[in-house]
N, CA, C and O atoms as a DFTB+ gen file, in Angstrom:
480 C
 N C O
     1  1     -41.710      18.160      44.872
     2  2     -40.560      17.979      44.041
     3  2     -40.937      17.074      42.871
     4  3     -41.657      16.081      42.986
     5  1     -40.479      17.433      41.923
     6  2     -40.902      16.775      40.141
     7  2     -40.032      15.238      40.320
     8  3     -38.992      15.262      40.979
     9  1     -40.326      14.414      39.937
    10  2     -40.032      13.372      39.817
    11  2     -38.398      13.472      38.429
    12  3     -38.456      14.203      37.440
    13  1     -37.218      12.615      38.737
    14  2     -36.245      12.670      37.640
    15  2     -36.729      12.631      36.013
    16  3     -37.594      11.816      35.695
    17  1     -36.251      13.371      35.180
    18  2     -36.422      12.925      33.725
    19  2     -36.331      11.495      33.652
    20  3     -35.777      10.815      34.515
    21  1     -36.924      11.003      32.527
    22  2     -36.454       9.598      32.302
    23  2     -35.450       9.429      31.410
    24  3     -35.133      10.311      30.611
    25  1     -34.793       8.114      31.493
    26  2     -33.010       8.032      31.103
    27  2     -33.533       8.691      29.994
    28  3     -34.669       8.995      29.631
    29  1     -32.277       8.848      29.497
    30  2     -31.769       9.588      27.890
    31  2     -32.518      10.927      27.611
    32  3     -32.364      11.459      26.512
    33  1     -33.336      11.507      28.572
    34  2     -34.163      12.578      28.200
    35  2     -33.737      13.438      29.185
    36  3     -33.160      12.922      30.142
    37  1     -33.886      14.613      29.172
    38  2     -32.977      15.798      30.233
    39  2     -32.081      16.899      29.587
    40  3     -32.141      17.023      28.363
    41  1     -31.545      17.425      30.055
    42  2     -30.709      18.707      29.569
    43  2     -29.045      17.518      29.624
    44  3     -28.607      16.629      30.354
    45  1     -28.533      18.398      28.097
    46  2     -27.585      17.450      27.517
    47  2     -26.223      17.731      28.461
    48  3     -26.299      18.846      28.979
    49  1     -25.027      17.024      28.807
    50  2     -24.023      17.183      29.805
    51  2     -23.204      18.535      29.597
    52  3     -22.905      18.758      28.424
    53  1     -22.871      19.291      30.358
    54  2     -21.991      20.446      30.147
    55  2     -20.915      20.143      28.852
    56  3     -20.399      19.048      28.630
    57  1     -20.731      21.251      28.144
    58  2     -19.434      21.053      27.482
    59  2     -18.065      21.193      27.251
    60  3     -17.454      22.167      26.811
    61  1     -17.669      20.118      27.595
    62  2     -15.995      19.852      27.925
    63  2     -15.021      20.418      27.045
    64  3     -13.856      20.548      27.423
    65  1     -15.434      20.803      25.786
    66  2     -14.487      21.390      24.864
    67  2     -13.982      19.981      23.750
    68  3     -14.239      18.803      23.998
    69  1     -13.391      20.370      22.788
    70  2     -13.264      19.417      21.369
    71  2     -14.775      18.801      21.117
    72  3     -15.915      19.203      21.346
    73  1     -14.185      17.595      20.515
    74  2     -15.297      17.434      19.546
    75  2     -15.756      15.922      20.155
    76  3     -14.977      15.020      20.464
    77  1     -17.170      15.892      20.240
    78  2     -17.411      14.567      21.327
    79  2     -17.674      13.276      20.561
    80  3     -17.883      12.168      21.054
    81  1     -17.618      13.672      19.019
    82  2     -17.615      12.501      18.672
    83  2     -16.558      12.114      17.697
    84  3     -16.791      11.562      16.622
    85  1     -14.971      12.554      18.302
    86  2     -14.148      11.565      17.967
    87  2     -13.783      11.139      19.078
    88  3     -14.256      11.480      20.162
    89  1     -12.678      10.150      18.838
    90  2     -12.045       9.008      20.132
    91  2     -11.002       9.513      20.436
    92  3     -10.891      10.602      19.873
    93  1     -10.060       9.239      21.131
    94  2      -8.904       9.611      21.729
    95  2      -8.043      10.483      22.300
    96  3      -6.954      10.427      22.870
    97  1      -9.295      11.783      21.808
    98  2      -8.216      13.085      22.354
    99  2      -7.231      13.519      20.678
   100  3      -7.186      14.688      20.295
   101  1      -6.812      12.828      20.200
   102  2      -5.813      13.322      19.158
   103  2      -6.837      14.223      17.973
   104  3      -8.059      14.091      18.041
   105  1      -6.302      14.987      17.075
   106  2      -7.079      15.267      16.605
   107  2      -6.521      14.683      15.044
   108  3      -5.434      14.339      14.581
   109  1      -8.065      14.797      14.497
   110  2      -7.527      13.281      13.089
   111  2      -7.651      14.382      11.874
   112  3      -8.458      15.296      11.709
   113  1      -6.730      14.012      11.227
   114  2      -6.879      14.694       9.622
   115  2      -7.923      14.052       8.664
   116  3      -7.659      13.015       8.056
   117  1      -8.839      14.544       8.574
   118  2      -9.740      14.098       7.804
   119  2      -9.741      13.754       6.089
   120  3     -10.445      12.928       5.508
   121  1      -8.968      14.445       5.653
   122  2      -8.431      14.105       4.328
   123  2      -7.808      12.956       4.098
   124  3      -7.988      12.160       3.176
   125  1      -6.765      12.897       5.347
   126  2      -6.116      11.546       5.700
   127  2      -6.839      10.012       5.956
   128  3      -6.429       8.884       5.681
   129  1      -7.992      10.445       6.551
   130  2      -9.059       9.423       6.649
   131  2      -9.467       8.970       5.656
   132  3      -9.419       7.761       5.428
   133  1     -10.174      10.216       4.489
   134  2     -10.969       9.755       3.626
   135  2     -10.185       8.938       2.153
   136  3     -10.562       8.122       1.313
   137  1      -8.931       9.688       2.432
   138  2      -7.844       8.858       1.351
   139  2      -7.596       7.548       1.879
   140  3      -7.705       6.649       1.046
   141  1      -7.246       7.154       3.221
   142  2      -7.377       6.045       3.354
   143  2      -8.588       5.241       3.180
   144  3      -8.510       4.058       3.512
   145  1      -9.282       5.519       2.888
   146  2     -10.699       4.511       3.182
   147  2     -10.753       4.530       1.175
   148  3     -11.278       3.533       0.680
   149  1     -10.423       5.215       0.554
   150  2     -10.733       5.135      -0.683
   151  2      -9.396       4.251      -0.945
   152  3      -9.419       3.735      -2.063
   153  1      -7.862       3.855       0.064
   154  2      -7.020       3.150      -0.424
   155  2      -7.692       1.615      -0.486
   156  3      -7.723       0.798      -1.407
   157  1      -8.225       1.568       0.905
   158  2      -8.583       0.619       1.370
   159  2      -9.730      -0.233       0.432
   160  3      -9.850      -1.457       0.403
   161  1     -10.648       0.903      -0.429
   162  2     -11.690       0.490      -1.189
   163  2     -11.001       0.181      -2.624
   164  3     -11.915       0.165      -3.449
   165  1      -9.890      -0.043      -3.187
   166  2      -8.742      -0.073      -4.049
   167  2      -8.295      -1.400      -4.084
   168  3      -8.295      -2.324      -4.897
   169  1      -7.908      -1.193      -2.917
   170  2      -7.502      -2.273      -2.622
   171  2      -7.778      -3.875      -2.488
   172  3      -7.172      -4.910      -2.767
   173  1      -9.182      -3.463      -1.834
   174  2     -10.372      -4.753      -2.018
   175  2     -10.861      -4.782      -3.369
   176  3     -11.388      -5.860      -3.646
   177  1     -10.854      -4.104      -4.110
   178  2     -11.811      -4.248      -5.594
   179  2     -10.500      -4.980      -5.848
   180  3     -10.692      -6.196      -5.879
   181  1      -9.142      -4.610      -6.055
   182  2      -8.052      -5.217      -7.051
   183  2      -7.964      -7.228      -6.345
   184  3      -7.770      -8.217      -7.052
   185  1      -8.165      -7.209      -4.959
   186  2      -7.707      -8.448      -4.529
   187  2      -9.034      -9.027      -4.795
   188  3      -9.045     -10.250      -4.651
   189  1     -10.347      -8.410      -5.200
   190  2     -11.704      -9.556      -5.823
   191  2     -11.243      -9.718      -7.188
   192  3     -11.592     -10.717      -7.816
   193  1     -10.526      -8.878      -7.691
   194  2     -10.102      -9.017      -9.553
   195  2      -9.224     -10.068      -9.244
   196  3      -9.598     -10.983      -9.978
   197  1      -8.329     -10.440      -8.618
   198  2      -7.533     -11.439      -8.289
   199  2      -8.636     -12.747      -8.340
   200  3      -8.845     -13.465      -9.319
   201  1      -9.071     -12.811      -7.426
   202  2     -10.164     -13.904      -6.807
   203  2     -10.835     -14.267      -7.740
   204  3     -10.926     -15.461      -8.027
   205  1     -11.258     -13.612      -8.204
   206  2     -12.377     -13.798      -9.498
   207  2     -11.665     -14.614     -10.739
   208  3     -12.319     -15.323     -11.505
   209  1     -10.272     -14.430     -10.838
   210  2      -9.439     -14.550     -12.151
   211  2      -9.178     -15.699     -11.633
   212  3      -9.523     -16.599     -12.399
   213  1      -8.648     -16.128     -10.520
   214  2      -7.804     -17.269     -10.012
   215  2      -9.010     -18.604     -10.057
   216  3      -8.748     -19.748     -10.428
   217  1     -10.480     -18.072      -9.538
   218  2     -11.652     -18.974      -9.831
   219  2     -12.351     -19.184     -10.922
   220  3     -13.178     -20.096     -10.918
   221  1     -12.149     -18.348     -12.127
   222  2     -12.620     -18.798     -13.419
   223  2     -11.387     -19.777     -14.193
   224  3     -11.732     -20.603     -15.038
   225  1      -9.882     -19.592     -13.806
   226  2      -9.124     -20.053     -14.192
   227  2      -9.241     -21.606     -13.828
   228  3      -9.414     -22.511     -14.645
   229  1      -9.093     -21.757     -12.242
   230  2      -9.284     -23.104     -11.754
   231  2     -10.441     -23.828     -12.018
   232  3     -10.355     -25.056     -12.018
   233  1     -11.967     -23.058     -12.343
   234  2     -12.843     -23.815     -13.037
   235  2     -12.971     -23.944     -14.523
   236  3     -13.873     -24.695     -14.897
   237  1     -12.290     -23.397     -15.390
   238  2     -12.277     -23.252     -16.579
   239  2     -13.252     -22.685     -17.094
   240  3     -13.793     -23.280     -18.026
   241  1     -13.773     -21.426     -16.691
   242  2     -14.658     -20.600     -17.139
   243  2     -14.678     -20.457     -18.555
   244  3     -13.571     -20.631     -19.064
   245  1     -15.590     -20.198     -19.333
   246  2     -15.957     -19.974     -20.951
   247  2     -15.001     -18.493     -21.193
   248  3     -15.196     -17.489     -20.509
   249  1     -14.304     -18.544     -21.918
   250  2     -13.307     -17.264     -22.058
   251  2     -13.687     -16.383     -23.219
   252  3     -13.220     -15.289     -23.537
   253  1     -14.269     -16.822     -23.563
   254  2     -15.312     -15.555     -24.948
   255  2     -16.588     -15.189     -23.888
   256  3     -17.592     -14.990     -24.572
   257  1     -16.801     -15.076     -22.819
   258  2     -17.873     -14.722     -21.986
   259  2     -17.395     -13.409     -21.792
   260  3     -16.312     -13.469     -21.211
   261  1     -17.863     -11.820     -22.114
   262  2     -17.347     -10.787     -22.460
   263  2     -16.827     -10.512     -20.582
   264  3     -15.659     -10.183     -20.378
   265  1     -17.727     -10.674     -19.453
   266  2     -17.088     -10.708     -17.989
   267  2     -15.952     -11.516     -17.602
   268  3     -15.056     -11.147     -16.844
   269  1     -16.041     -12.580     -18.140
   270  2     -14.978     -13.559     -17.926
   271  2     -13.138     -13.010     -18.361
   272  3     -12.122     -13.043     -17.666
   273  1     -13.359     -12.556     -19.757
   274  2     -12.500     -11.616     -20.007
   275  2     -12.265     -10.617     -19.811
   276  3     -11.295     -10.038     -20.300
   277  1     -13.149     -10.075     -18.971
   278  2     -13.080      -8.479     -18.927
   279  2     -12.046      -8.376     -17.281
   280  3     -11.239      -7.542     -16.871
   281  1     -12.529      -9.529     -16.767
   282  2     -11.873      -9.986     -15.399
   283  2     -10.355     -10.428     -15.594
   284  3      -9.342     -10.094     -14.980
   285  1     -10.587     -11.447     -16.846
   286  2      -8.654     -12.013     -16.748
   287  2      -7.932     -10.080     -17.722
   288  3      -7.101      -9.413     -17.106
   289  1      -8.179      -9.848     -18.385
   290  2      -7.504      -8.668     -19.087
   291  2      -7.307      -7.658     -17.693
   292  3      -6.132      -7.613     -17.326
   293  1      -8.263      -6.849     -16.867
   294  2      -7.833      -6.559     -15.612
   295  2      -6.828      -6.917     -14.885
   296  3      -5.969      -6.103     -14.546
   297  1      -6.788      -8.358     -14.496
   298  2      -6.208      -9.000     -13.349
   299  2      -5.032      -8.673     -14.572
   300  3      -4.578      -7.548     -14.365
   301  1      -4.472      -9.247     -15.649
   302  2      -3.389      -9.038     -16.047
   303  2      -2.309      -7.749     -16.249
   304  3      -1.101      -7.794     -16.478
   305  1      -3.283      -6.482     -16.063
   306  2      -2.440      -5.409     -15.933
   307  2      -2.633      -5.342     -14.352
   308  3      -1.590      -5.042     -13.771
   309  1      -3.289      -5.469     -13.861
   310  2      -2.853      -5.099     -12.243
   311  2      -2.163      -6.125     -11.516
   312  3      -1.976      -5.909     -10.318
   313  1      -1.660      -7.433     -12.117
   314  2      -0.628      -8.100     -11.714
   315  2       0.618      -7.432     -11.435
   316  3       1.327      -7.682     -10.460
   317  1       0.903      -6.419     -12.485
   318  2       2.473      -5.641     -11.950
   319  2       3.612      -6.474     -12.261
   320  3       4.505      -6.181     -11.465
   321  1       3.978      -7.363     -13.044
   322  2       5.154      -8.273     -13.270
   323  2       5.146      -9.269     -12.305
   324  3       6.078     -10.072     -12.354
   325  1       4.164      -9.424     -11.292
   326  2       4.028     -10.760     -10.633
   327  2       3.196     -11.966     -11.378
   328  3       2.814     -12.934     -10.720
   329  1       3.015     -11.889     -12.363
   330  2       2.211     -13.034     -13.075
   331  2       3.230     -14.317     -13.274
   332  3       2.904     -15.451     -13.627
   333  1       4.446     -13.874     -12.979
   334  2       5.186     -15.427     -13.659
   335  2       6.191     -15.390     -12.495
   336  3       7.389     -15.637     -12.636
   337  1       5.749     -15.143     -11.624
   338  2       7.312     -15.413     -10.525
   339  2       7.580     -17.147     -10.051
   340  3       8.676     -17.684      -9.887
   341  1       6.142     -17.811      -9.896
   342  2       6.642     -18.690      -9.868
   343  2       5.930     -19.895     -11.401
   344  3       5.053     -19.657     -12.231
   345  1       6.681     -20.964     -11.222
   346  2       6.816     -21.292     -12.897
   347  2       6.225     -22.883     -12.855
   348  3       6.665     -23.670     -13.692
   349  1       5.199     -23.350     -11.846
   350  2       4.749     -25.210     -11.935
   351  2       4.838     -25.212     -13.064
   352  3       5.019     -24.347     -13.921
   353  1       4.618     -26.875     -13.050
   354  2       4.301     -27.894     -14.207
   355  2       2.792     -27.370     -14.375
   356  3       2.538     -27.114     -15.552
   357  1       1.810     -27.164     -13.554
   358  2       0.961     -27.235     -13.791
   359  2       0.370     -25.874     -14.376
   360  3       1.035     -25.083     -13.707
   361  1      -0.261     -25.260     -15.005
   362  2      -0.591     -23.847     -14.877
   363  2      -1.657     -23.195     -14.053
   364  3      -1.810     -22.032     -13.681
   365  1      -2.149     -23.977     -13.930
   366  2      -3.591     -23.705     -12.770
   367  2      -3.066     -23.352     -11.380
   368  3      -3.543     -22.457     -10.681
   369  1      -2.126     -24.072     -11.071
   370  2      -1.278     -23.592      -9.712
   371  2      -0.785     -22.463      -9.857
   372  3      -1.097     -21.491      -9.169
   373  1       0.286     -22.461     -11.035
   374  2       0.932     -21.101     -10.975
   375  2       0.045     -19.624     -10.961
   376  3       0.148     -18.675     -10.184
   377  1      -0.708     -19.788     -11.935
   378  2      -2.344     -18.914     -11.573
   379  2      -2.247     -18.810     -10.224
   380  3      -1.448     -17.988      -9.776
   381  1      -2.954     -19.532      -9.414
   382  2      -2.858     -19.117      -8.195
   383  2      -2.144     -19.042      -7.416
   384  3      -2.468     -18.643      -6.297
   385  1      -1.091     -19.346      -7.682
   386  2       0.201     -18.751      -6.570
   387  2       0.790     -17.706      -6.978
   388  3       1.104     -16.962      -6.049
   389  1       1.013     -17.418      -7.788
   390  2       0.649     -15.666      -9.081
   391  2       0.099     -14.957      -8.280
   392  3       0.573     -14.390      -7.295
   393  1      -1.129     -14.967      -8.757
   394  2      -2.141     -14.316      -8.569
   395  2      -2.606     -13.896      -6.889
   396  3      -3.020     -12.801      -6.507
   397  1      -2.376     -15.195      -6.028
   398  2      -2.342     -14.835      -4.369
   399  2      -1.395     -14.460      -4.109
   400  3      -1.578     -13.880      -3.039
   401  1       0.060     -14.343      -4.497
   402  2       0.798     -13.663      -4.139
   403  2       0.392     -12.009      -4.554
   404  3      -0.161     -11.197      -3.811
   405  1       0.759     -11.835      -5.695
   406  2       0.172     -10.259      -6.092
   407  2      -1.459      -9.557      -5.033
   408  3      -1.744      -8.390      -4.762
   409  1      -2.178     -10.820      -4.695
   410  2      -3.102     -10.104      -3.439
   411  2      -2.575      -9.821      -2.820
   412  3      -2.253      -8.674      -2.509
   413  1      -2.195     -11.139      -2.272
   414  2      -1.086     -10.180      -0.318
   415  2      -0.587      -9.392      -0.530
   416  3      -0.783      -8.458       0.248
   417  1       0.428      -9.132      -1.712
   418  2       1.240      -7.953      -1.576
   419  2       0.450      -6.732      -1.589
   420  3       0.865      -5.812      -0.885
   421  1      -0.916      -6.509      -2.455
   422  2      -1.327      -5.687      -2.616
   423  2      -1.916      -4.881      -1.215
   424  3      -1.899      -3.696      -0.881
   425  1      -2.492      -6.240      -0.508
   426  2      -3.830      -5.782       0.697
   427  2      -2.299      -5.880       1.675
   428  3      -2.507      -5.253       2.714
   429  1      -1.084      -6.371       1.662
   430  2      -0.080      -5.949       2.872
   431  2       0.710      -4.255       2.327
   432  3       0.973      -3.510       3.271
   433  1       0.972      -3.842       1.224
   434  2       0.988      -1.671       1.174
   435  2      -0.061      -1.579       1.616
   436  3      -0.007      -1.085       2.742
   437  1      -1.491      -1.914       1.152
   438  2      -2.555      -1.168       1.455
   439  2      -2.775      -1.014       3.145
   440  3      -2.912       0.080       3.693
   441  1      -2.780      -2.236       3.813
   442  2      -2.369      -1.482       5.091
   443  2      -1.650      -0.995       5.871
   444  3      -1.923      -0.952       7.071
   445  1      -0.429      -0.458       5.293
   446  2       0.573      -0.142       5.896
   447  2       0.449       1.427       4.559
   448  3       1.595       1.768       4.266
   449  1      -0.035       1.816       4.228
   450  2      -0.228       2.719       3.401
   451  2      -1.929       3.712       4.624
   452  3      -2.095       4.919       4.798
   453  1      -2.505       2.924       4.981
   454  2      -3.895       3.329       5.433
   455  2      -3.192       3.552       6.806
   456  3      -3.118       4.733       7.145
   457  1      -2.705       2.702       7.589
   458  2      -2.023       3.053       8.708
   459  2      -0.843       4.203       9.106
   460  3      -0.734       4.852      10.146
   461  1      -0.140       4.209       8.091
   462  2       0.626       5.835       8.355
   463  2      -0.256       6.666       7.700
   464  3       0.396       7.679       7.446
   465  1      -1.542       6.817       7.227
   466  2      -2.808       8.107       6.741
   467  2      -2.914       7.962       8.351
   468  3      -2.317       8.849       8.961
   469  1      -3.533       7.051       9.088
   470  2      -4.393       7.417      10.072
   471  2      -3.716       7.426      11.237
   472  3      -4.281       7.293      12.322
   473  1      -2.300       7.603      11.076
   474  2      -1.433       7.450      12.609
   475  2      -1.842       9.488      13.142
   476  3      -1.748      10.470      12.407
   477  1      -2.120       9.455      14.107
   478  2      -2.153      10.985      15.050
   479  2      -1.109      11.766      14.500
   480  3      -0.879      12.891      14.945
């Protein structure tokens, strides 16, 4: 008698039917997937345009630096009318309480936008 294959080598397991390399049994819309993952990639680029704006602001970045501007002119149209909701004394705050607000809101649709794509 031949001695067993060794692990992982052998004739592959009978086949059970569907597809063995998704999870759960449900079957997934793939369009649905790939739109979500491109929301999701949207989403993170707009909340680094945030980040980026809120940290050249609080350090006082050189503003004739053609990136430096190319970052605050961005962040200012993808603010959406959240740029002035709230109004400090200071402006460096309001920048960032601006500006982190308009993230969360953005990255809280984006997952609730990616999550009904990928619900079964």
């Amino acid at each position: 008698m031949a001695p067993p294959p060794p692990y992982g080598q052998g004739p592959p397991p009978p086949y059970q039917g569907g597809d063995p390399y998704r999870q759960g049994g449900y079957p997934q819309r793939d369009g649905g997937r790939a739109l979500a993952g491109v929301i999701h990639l949207v989403a993170g680029f707009v909340v680094a345009v945030f980040l980026l704006h809120m940290l050249f602001v609080v350090f006082e970045a050189n503003q004739d630096n053609g990136f430096v501007n190319g970052i605050y002119n961005l962040a200012k149209v993808l603010v959406l009318g959240l740029g002035d909701v709230f109004t400090p004394d200071d402006a460096k705050l309001g920048v960032v309480l601006n500006y982190g607000l308009a993230a969360l809101l953005y990255l809280i649709v984006a997952q609730l936008i990616v999550r009904v794509l990928n619900r079964p």
